[in-house]
C-alpha positions as CSV (number, residue, x, y, z in Angstrom):
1,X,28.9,77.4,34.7
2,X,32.4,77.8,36.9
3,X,33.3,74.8,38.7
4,X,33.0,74.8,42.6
5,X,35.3,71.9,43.6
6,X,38.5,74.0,43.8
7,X,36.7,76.7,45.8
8,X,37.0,75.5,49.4
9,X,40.5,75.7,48.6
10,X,40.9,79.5,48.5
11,X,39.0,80.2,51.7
12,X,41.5,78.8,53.4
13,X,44.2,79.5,51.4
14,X,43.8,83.3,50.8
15,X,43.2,84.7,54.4
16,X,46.6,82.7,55.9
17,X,48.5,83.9,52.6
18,X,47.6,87.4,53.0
19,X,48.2,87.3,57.3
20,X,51.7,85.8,56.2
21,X,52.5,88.7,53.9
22,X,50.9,91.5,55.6
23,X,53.9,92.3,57.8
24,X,56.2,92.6,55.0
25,X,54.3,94.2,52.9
26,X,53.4,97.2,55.4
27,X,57.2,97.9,54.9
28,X,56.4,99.2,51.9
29,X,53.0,100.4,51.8
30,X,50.7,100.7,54.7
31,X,47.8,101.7,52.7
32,X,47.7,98.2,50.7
33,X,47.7,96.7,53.6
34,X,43.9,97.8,54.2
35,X,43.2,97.5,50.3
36,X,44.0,94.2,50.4
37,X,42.5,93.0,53.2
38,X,39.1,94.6,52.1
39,X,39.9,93.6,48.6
40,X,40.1,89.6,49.6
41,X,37.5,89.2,51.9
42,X,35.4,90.9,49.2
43,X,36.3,88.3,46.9
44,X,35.3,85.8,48.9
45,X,32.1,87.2,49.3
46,X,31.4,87.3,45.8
47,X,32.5,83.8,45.7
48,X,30.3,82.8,48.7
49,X,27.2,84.0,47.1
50,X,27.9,82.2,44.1
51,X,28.2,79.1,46.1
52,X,24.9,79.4,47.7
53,X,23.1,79.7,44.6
54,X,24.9,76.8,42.7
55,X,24.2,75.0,46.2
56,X,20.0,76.3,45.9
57,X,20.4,73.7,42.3
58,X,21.5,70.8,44.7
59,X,25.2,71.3,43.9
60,X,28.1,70.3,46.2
61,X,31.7,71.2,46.8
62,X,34.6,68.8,48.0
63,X,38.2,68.6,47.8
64,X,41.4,67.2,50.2
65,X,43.8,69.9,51.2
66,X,47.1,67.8,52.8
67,X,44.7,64.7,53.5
68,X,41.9,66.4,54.9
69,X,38.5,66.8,53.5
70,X,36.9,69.8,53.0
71,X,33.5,69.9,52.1
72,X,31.0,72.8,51.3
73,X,27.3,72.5,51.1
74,X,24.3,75.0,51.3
75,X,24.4,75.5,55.0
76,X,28.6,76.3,54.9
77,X,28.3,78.9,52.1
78,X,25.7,80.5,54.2
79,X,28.2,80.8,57.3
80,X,30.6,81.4,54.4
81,X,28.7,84.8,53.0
82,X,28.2,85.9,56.7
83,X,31.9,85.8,57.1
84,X,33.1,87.4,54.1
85,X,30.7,90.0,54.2
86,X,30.6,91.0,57.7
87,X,34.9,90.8,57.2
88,X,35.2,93.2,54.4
89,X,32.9,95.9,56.4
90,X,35.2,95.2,59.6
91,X,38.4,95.6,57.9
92,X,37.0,98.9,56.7
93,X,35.6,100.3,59.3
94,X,39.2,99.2,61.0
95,X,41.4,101.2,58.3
96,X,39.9,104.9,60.7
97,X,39.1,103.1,64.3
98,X,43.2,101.2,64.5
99,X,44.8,104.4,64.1
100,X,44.4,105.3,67.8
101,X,45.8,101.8,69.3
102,X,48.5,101.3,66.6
103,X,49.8,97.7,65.1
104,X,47.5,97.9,62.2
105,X,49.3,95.3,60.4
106,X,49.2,92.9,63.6
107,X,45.9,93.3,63.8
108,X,44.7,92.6,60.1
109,X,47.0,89.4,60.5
110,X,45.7,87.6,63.3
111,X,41.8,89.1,61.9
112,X,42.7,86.9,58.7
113,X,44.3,84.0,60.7
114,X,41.1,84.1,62.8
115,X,38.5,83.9,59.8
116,X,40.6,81.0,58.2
117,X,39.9,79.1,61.0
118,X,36.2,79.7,60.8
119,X,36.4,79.4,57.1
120,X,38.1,75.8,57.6
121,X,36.2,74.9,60.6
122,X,32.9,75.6,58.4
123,X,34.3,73.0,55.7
124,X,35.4,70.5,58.4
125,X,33.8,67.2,57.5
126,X,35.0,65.6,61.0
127,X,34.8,66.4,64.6
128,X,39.1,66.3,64.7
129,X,39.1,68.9,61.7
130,X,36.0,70.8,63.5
131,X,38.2,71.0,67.2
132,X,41.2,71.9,65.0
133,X,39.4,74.8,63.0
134,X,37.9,75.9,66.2
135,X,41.2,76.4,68.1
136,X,43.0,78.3,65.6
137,X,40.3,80.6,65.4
138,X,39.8,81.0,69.1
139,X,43.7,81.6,70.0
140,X,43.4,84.1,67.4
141,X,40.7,85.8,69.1
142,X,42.0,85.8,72.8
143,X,45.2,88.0,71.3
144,X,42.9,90.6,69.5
145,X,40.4,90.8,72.5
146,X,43.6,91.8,74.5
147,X,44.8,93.4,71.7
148,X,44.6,96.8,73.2
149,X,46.8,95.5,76.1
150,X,44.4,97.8,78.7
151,X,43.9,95.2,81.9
152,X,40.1,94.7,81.3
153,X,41.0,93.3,77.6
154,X,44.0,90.9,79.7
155,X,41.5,90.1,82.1
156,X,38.6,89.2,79.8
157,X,41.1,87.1,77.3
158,X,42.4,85.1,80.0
159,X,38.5,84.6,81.3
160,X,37.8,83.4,77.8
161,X,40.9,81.4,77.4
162,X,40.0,79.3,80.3
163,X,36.3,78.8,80.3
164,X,37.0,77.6,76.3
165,X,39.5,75.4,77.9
166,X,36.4,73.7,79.7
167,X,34.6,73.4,76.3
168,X,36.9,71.8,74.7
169,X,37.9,69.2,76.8
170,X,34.3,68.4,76.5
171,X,34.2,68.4,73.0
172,X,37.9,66.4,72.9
173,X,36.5,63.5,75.3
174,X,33.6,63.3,73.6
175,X,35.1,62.9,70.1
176,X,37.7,60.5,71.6
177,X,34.4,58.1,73.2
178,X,33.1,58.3,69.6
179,X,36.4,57.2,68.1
180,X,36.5,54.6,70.5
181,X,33.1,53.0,70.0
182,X,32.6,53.7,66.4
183,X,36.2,54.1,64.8
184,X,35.4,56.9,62.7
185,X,35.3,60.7,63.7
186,X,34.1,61.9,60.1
187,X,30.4,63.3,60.1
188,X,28.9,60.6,57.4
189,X,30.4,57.6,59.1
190,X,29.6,59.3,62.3
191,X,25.5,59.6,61.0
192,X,25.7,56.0,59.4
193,X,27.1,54.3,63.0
194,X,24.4,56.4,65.5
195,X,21.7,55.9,63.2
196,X,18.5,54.9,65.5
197,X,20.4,55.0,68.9
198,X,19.3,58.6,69.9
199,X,17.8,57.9,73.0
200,X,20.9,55.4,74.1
201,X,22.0,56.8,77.3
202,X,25.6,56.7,75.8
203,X,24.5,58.7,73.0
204,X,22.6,61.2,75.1
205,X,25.2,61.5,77.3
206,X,28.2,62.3,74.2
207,X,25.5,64.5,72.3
208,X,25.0,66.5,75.8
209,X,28.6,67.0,76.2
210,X,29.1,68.3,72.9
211,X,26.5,70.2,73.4
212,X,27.5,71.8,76.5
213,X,31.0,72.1,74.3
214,X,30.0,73.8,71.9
215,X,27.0,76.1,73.9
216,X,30.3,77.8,75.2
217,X,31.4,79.4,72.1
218,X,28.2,80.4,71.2
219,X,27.5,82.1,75.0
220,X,24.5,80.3,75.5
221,X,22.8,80.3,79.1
222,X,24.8,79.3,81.5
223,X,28.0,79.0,79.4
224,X,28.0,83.1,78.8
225,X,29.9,84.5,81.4
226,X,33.1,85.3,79.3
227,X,31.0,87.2,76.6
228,X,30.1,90.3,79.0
229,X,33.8,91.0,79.4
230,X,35.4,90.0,76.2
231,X,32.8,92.3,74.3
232,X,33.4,95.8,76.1
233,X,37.2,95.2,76.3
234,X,38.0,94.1,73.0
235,X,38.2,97.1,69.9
236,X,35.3,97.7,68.6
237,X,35.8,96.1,65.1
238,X,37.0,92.7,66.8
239,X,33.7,93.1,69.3
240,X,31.8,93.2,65.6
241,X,33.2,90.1,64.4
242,X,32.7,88.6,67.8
243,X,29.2,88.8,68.2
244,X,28.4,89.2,64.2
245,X,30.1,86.4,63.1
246,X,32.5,84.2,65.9
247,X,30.0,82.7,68.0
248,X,28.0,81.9,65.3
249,X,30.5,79.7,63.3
250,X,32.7,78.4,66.5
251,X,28.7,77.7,68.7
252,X,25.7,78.1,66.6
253,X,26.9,76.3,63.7
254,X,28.9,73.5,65.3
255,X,25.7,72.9,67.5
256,X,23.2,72.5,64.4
257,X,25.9,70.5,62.5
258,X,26.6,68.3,65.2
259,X,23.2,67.3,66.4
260,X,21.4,67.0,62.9
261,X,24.0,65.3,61.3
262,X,25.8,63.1,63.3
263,X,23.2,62.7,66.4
264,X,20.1,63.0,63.8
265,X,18.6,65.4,66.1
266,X,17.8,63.4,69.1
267,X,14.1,64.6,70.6
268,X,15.6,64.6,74.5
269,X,18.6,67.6,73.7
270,X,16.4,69.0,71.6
271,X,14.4,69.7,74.4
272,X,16.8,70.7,76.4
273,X,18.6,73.2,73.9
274,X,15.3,74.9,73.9
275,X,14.9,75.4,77.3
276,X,18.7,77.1,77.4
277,X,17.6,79.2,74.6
278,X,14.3,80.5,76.2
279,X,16.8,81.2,79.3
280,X,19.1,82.7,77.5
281,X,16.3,85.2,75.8
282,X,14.7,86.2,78.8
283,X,18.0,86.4,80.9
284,X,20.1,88.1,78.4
285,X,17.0,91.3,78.0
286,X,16.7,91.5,81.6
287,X,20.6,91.6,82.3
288,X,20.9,93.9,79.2
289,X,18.8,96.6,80.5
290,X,20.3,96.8,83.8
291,X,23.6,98.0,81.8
292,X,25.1,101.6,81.6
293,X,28.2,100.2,79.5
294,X,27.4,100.6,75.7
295,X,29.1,97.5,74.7
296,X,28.4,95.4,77.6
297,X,24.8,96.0,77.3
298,X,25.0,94.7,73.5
299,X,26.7,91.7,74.8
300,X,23.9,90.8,76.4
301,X,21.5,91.6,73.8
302,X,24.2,89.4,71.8
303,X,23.3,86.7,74.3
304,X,19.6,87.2,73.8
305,X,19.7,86.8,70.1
306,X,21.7,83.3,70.0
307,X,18.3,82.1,72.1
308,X,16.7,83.0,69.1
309,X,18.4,81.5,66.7
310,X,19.0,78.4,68.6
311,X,15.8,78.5,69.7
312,X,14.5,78.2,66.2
313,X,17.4,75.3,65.4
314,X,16.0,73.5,68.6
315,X,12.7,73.2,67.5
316,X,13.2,70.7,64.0
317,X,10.9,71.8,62.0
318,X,11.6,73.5,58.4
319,X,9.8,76.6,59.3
320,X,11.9,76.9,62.8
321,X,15.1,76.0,61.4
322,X,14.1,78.8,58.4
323,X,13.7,81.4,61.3
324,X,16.9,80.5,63.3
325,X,19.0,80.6,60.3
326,X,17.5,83.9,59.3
327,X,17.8,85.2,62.5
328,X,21.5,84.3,62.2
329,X,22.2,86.7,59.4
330,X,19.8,89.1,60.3
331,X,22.0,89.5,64.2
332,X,25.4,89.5,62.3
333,X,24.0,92.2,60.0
334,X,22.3,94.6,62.9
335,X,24.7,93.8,66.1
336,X,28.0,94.2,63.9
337,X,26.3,97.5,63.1
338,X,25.3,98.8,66.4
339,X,29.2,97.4,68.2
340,X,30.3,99.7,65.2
341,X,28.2,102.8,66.8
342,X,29.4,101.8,69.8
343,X,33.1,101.9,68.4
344,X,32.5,105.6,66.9
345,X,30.6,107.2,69.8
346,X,33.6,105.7,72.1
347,X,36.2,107.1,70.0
348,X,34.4,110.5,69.7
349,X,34.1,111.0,73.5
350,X,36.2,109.0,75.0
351,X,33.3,107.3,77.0
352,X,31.2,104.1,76.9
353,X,29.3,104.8,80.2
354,X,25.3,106.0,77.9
355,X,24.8,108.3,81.6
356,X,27.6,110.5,80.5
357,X,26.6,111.3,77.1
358,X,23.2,112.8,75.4
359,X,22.9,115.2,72.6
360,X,25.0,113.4,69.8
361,X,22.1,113.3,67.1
362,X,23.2,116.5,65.6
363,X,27.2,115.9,66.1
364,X,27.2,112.2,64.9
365,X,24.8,112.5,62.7
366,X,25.9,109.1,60.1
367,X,26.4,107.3,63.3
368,X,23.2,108.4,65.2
369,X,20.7,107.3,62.1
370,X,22.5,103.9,61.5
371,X,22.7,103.0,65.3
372,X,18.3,103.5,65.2
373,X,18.4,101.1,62.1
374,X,20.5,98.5,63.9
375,X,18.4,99.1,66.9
376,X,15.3,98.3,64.9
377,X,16.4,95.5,62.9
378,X,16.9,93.6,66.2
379,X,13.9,94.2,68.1
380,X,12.0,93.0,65.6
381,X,10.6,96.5,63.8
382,X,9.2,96.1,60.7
383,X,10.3,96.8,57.9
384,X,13.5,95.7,59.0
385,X,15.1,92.3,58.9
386,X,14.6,91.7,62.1
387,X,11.1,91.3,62.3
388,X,10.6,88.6,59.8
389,X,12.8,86.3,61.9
390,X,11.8,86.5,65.1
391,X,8.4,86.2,63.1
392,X,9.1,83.3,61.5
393,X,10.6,81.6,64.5
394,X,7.2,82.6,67.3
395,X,4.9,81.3,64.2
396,X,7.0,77.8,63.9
397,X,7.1,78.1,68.4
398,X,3.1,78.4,68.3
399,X,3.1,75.7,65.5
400,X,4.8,73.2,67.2
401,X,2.9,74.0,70.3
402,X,5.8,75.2,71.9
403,X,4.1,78.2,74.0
404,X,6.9,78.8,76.4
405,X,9.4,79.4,73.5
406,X,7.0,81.4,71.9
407,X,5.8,83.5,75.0
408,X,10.1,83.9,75.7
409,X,10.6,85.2,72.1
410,X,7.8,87.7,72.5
411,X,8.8,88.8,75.9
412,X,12.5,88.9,74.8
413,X,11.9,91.6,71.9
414,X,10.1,93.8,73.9
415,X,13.1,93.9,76.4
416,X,15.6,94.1,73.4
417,X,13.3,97.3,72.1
418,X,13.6,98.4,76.0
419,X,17.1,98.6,76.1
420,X,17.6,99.5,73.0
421,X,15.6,102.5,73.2
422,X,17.4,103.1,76.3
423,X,20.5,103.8,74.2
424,X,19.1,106.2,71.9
425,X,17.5,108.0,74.4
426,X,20.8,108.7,76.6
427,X,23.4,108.5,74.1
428,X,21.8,110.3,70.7
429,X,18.7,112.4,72.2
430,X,18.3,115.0,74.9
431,X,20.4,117.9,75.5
432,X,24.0,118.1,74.6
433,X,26.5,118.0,77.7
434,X,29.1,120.6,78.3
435,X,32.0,118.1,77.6
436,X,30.7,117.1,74.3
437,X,30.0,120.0,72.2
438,X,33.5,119.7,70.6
439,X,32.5,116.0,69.2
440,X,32.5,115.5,65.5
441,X,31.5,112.6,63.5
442,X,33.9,109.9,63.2
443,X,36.4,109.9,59.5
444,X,35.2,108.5,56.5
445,X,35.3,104.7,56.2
446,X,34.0,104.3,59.7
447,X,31.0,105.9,58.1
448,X,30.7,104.2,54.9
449,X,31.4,100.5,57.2
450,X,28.1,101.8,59.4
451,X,26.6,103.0,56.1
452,X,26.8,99.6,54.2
453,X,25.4,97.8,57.2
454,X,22.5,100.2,58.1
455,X,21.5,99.7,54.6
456,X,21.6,95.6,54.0
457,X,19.8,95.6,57.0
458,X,16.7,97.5,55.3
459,X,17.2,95.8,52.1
460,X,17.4,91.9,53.3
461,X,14.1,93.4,55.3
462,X,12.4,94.9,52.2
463,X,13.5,91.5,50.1
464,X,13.3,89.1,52.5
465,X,11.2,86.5,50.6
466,X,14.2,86.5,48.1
467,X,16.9,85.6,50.8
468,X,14.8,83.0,51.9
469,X,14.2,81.4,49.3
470,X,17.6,82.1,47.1
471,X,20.3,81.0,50.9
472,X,18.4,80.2,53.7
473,X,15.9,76.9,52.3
474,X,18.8,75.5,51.0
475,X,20.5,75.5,54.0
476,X,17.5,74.4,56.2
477,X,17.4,71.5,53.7
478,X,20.7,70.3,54.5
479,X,19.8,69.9,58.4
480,X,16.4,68.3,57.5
481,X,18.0,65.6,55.6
């Protein structure tokens, strides 16, 4: 059996080695500049997926990289795999779709630089290292959602820039009370010193803010309003990794770590996180089918879907806490896939406004029959991903007697299936317009990108039991304790 200890090392390691090289290596070969980028993240992936099954036999990865910890457990491979995976499909897809804008090499560098820091930030094994992770990863983002250097993709950066500004001074004061009162900022010490004092008013009141913090980067109701913009305006393999994979690791992950390890899960913000997530369901649907944008309406969905995972997370139990970590790989799988369509049909036409197009089933023909899997896969569609999920998660709602959380998850897929529907209806059926009959399906490795997507969304459907039980229990166990 290969030893895991040196592992966490190379996620962070590789991606800034590569973004450091990148620029001079394009000198010489553009080409490897894709074929690396595809070639390390693919690496990791196999490495990731043989950390969560050593980590399903109870093992455990640590080592100190210039004096700071970095530890891996079940739940951190499973952020991990979604990374690396949903990375190497980007960066191909990207190798076609960054022709147009140009500054391929800048892009893949800050792409990298941006999953280290949520490769690190998922190792952290203190708040300080968390923040630190966090911010690299973030600054990183802000340049490639403006990355285009169009005003709407200025505009939206900026937005985001400043409302994350908000969150983390929350998450910086907070941290700097807990130093205060307890002297240590690492998780362990951190769950040793707030044992038993989860309904202190102090506690409450530093677990909220965090919360609030972190509820930010993962566009949770009412701390969304920089997703709408940031989505539509940034290029459609950065809006992928966005909504696949960033707010997961920078909100949804940093929430569940937080609260159940240090805070132990305290019954009050528990409460209220699933109140903001049965918002965020039943708002984000209703917003979503209002849309004519084709991105902007999947940034909605987006903020839908992080409902229902942290709707899952909020309820404690091992059956919700299955469902919302499902549901997390199952939305990075099917909304990285349908921002991809999005991607192809806008470079095609020109056009992201679904009113202007119809009739691109038999032009777009890859693109058309992968954007209905990804469309099915999150509404819930059997035998798709999807389903199992938000099944999982309304049986562990009704379980725990939860009937508003279960009646917002039920209410929240039909509006998903809506809006969804809406899409292929206007954008891939009907009669073809004048001023698209010269359209053509998008080059090659935009194809096979949509391809490899459209398909692990079937099989982690088909298989599910397997995924459960090989990555996502071990992971639930690590936030049960």
């Amino acid at each position: 059996m290969v030893s895991v200890d040196y592992f966490p090392f190379w996620f962070f390691i590789l991606p800034l080695a590569l973004a450091c090289v990148l620029p001079f290596l394009s000198r010489v070969s553009r080409q490897a500049v894709t074929v690396l980028s595809v070639s390390v993240f693919t690496l990791l992936a196999v490495m990731s997926w043989y950390l969560t099954t050593e980590f399903g036999r109870g093992v455990s990865a640590i080592t100190t990289l210039w004096g700071i910890e970095l530890r891996v457990d079940a739940l951190s491979s499973l952020l991990m795999l979604t990374i690396s995976v949903i990375g190497a499909i980007v960066c191909l897809y990207a190798t076609s779709y960054m022709d147009h804008l140009g500054g391929k090499t800048k892009f893949y560098s800050l792409f990298l630089i941006m999953c280290a820091g949520m490769y690190s930030l998922v190792m952290a094994s203190d708040l300080f290292s968390l923040y630190v992770c966090l911010e690299a990863a973030a600054v990183a983002s802000y340049v490639l959602i403006a990355f285009s250097l169009k005003w709407d993709g200025i505009e939206a950066a900026f937005k985001y820039m400043i409302l994350s500004a908000i969150s983390t001074t929350m998450i910086v004061f907070a941290s700097a009370v807990l130093f205060y009162l307890y002297g240590t900022l690492s998780f362990s010490g951190l769950s040793v010193a707030l044992a038993g004092r989860g309904a202190q008013p102090t506690t409450l009141m530093l677990g909220g803010l965090l919360l609030c913090g972190f509820a930010f980067k993962a566009a949770l109701v009412p701390f969304h309003a920089w997703l709408p913009d940031a989505h539509p305006s940034a290029p459609a393999p950065v809006s992928a990794m966005l909504s696949g994979v960033l707010i997961k690791v920078l909100g949804v992950y940093a929430i569940a770590r937080v609260l159940f390890t240090v805070f132990h899960a305290p019954a009050q913000i528990l409460s209220a996180l699933t109140v903001l997530s049965a918002v965020s369901i039943v708002l984000g649907g209703l917003l979503g089918l209002k849309q004519t944008d084709f991105k902007r309406l999947l940034a909605y969905s987006s903020v839908a879907q992080v409902g229902y995972i942290l709707g899952g997370l909020s309820l404690a139990t091992p059956l919700g806490i299955i469902g919302g970590l499902f549901h997390l790989i199952n939305h990075a799988l099917s909304k990285s896939l349908l921002f991809l369509n999005a991607g192809a049909v806008e470079q095609a036409t020109g056009t992201r406004d679904i009113d202007a197009l119809g009739g691109l089933e038999n032009r777009m023909k890859v693109t058309s029959t992968t954007s209905v899997v990804g469309s099915l896969t999150i509404a819930g569609i059997p035998p798709f991903s999807g389903f199992w999920s938000k099944l999982i998660i309304i049986i562990a709602a009704v379980q725990a007697e939860n009937y508003w959380l279960a009646g917002a998850a039920i209410l929240g897929s039909l509006l998903t299936l809506s809006m969804l529907l809406k899409v292929q209806s206007r954008v891939f059926l009907g009669k073809l317009k004048d001023t698209l009959k010269e359209v053509r399906e998008v080059a090659v490795p935009m194809q096979a990108a949509m391809i490899i997507l459209a398909v692990l969304c079937l099989t982690v459907g088909v298989w599910f039991y397997y995924f459960i039980n090989t990555i996502i229990e071990p992971a639930a166990v690590v936030l049960l304790g």
